[in-house]
C-alpha positions as CSV (number, residue, x, y, z in Angstrom):
1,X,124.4,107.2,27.0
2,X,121.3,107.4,24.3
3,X,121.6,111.0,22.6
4,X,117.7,111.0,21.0
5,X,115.2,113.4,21.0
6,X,114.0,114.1,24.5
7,X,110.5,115.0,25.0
8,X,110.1,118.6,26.3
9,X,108.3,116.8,29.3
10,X,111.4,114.8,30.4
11,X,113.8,117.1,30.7
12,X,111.4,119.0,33.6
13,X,111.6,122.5,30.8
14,X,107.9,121.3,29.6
15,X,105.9,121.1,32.8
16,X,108.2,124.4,34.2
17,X,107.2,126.2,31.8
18,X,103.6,125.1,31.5
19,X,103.5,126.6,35.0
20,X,105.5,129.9,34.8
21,X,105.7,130.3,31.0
22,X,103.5,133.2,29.2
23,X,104.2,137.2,29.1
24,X,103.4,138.2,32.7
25,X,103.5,135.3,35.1
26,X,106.8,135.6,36.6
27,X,106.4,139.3,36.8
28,X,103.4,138.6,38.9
29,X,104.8,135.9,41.2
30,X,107.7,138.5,41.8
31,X,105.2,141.1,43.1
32,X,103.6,138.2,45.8
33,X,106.6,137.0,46.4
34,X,107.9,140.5,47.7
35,X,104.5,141.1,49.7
36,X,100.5,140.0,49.6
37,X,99.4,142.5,47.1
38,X,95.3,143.3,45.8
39,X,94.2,142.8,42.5
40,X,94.1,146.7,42.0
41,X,97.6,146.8,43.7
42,X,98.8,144.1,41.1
43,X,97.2,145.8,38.3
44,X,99.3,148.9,39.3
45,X,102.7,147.3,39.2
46,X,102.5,145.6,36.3
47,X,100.8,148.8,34.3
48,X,100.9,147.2,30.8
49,X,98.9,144.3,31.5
50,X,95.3,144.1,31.0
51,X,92.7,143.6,33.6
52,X,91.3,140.9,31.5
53,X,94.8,139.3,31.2
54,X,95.7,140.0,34.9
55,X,92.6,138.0,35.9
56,X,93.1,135.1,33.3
57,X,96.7,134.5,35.3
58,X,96.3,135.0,38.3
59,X,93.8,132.6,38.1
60,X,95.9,129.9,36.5
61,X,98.6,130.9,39.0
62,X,96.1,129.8,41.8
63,X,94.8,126.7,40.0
64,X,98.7,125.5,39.8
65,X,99.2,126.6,43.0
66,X,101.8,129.1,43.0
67,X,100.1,132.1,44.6
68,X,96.9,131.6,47.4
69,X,93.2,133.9,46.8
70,X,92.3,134.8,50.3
71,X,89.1,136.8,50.4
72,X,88.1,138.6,53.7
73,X,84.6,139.0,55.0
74,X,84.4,142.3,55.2
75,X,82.3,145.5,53.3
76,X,83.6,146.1,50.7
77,X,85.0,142.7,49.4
78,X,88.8,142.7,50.4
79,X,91.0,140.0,48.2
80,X,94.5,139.5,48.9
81,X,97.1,137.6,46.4
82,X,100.2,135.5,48.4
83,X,103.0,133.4,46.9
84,X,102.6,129.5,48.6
85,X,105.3,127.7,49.4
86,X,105.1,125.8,46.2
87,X,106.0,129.1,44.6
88,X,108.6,130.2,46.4
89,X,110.1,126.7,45.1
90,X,109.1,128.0,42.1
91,X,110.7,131.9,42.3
92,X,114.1,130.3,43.9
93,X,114.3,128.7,40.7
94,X,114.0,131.9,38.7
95,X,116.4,133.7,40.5
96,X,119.3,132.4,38.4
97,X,117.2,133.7,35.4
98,X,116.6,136.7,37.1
99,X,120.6,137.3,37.5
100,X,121.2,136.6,33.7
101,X,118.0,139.1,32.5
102,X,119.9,141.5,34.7
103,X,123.2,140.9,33.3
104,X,122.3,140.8,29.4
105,X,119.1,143.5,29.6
106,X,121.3,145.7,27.6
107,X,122.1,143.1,24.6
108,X,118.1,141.8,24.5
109,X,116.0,145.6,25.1
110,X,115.1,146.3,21.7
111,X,116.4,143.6,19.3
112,X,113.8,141.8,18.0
113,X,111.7,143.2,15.6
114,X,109.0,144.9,16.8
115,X,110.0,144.7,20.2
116,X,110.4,148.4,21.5
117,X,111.8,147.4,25.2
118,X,111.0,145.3,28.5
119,X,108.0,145.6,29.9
120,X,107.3,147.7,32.0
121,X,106.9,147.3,36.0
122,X,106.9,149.2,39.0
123,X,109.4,148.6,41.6
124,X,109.8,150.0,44.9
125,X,113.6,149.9,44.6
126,X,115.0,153.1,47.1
């Protein structure tokens, strides 16, 4: 078995990651997977992210088609966010990350330079 450098593309890491990868995309498809949230509802659970920022990805997140825009014909404009089921592929495979962030969050909160915490979202957990 050849042991060279594999492109990042080959080992399946590259074109993940050019679909999930970035500071607030899995947050986001974590909130449609739990339920079909609104932009303001979005903006709410995931406080720290801009409304410039929070439009820029969910608009990348709909152009790889992870999460669905369904806008409603009604007064005012109603627009509802949804994970596809190309997402779900997508948030089964995080869920083993998911486990580990949950498992090590004490070791990595705070050890980086600069880095004062995780961010920050809102979670409906009783």
């Amino acid at each position: 078995m050849k042991h060279g450098k594999e492109q990042p593309d080959s080992c399946g890491l590259g074109p993940a990651l050019e679909v999930i990868g970035g500071k607030w995309k899995a947050l986001l498809l974590w909130q449609v997977h739990k339920a079909p949230a609104r932009f303001g509802e979005l903006k709410r659970l995931v406080p720290d992210i801009s409304e410039k920022m929070l439009i820029q990805q969910l608009r990348e997140m709909e152009a790889d088609g992870i999460i669905n825009r369904e806008a409603f014909p009604e007064v005012p404009p109603r627009v509802e966010y949804s994970i596809t089921e190309f997402g779900i592929e997508l948030d089964n495979a995080l869920i083993p990350l998911v486990r580990w962030g949950k498992q090590h969050a004490g070791r990595t909160d705070g050890q980086r330079p600069g880095k004062a915490g995780a961010h920050t979202v809102v979670t409906n957990a009783g």
